[in-house]
C-alpha positions in Angstrom: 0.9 -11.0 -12.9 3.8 -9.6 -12.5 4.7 -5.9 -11.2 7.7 -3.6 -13.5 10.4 -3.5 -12.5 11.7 -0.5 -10.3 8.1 -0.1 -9.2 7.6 1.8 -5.7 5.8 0.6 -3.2 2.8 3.1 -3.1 2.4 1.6 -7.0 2.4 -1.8 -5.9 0.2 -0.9 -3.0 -2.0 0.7 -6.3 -1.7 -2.3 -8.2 -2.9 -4.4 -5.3 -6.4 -2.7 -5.0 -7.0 -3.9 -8.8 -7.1 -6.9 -7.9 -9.8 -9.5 -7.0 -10.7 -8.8 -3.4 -13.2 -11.0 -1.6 -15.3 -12.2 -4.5 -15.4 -8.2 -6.2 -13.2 -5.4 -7.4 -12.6 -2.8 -4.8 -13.4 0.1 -5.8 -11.9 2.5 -3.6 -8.6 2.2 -0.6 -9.6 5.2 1.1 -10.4 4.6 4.9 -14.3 5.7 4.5 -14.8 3.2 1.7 -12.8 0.2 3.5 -12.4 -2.1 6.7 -9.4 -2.2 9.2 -9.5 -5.7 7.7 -9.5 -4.7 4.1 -6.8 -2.2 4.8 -4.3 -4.7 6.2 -4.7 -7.5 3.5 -4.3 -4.7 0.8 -1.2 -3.7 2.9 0.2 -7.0 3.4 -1.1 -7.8 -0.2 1.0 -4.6 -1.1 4.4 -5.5 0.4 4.4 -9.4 -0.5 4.3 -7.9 -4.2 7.0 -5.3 -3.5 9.5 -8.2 -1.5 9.7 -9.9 -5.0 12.2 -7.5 -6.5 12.7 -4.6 -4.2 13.1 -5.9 -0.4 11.3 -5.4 2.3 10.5 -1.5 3.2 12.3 0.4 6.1 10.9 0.5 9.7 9.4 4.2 8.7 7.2 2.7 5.5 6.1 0.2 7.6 4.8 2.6 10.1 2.9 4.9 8.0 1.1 1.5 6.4 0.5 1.0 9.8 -1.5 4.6 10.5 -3.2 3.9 7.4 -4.4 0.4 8.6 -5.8 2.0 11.6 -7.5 4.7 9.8 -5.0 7.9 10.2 -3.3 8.4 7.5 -4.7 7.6 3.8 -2.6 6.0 1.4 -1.7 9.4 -0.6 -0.8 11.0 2.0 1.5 8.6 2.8 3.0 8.3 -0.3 3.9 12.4 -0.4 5.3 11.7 3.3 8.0 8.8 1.4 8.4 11.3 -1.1 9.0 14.1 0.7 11.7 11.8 2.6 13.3 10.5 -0.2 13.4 14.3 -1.5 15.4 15.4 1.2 
């Protein structure tokens, strides 16, 4: 499958959790409901899907998915950070 184009990441990242993830659907990517484990194949899951059209994210992006991988920031909150960046 193959994501729109002009997608952003957080969408991707969105699009990611639909899919088949060890042997079931997850059903939630909120910290509570997931793994450090989970977290990081969802994110790396995430940005291999956003590399095929829109390049790898900036150092920032990177270090939010990184808070969210170890369980400090959740993914929306993350997303209104990028927004609020991209806003400014």
């Amino acid at each position: 499958m193959s994501p729109p184009s002009g997608m952003n990441l957080y969408s991707r990242f969105l699009l990611v959790t639909k899919i088949e993830f060890k042997g079931g659907i997850m059903k939630s990517y909120l910290i509570k409901d997931t793994t450090k484990e989970e977290r990081k194949k969802l994110v790396e899951d995430a940005l291999t899907i956003s590399q095929i059209d829109a390049g790898y994210p900036t150092e920032e992006t990177i270090k939010l998915f990184d808070m969210y991988i170890n369980g400090e920031l959740e993914i929306d909150e993350i997303n209104k950070m990028i927004i609020e960046s991209i806003s400014k």
